[in-house]
N, C-alpha and C positions, 0 to 999 in steps of 0.2 A: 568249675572242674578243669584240674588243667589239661593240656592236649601235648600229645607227644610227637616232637620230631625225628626223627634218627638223619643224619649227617656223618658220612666216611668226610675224616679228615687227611689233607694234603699232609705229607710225612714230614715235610719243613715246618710247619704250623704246630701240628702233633709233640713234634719234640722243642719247640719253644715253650708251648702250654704246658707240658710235662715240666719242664724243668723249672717252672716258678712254680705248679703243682708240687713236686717232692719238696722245693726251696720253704712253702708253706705246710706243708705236712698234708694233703688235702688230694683227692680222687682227680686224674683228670677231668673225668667228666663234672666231676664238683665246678672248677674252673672254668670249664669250656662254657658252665651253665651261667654261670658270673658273667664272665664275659659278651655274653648276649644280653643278657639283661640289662647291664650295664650301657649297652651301645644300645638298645631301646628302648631305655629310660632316656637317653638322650634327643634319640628321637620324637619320643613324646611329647617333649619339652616343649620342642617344636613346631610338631607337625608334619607328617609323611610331604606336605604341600613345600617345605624347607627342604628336601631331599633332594638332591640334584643328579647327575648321571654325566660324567664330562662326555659321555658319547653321546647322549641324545642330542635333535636336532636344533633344540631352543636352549641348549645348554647357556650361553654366553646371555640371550637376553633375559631369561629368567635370572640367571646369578645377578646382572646387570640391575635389575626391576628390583630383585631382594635386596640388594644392596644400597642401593640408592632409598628405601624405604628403611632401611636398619633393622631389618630384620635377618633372625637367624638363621644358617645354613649350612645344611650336612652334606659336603660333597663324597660322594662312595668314589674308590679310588676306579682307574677306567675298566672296562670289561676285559682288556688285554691283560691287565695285572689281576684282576680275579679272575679267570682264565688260567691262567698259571699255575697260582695257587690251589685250583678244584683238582680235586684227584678227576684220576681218568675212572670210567666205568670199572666196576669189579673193582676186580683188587690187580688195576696196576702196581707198576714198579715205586710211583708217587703215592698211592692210597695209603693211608694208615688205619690207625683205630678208626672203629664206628662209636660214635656217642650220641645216647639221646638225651635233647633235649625237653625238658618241661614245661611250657608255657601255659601262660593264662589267657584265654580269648582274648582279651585284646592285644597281645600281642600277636596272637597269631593275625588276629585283623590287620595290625600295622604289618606284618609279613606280607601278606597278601596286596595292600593298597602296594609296599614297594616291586613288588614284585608283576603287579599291574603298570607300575610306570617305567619300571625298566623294559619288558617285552623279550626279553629273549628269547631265540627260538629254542626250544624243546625244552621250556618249563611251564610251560601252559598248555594246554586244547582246548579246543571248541566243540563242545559235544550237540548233536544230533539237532535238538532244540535250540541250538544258538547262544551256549553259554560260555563263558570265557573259565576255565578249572584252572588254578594252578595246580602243575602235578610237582616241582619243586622248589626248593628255596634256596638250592645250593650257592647260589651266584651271588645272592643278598645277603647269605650267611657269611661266605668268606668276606663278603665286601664289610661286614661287621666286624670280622675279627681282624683284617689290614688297617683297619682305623684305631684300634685300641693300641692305646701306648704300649700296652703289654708285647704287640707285635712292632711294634712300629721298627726297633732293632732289628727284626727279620727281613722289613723291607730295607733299610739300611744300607747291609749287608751283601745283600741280592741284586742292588742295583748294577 
């Protein structure tokens, strides 16, 4: 059964997705749904354990270790540039559409392992009994859609 995400999009992301949306004839959130899938199916290929974070603190020897072993690796661009990219709460001046997504448990499981290895603060809690929740995905989700070619001319652009 799939499981539903809803994600407000950053209003520079929103109108890049829109505009290869109408280019194709197709819903944005048709797209925005592609595009996740896309980036983890990628991921899968892999292995959430291929996922890198350039902020974390073993960033260099894990890449270092992966490499040297020829294995595959998905670097998420850094928290500052998805940072950016996350709308602000509500509906700031950057928030756009809300769209939800559809997934199938194991993707939401890979949501969750990335979202376990990045740590950001205020998309997790720890409840009462000692549990680690993620309560978002927002950070992982942008970090999906700055890696897809689709955006990549966003980033481009932006720099």
């Amino acid at each position: 059964m799939k499981e539903r995400v809803r994600i407000r999009l950053h209003v520079d992301i929103e109108a890049a997705i829109q505009r290869e949306a109408t280019r194709q004839g197709i819903k944005l959130g048709t797209l925005t749904n592609r595009i996740v899938k896309e980036e983890l199916g990628k991921i899968q290929r892999i292995g959430a354990d291929g996922c890198l974070f350039p902020d974390a603190v073993h960033y260099e020897r894990d890449r270092g270790e992966r490499e040297r072993r020829g294995e595959a690796i998905y670097t998420f661009p850094a928290f500052e540039l998805r940072e950016r990219y996350t709308p602000s709460n509500g509906r700031g001046i950057n928030a756009g559409s809300q769209v939800t997504l559809c997934l199938e448990p194991e993707q939401i499981a890979l949501l969750r392992q990335l979202a376990g290895k990045d740590r950001i603060r205020g998309t997790w809690k720890t409840t009462d009994e000692g549990e680690t929740v993620i309560v978002s995905y927002r950070f992982i989700l942008v970090g999906l859609f700055l890696k897809n070619p689709l955006l990549q001319e966003l980033l481009q652009t932006r720099k």
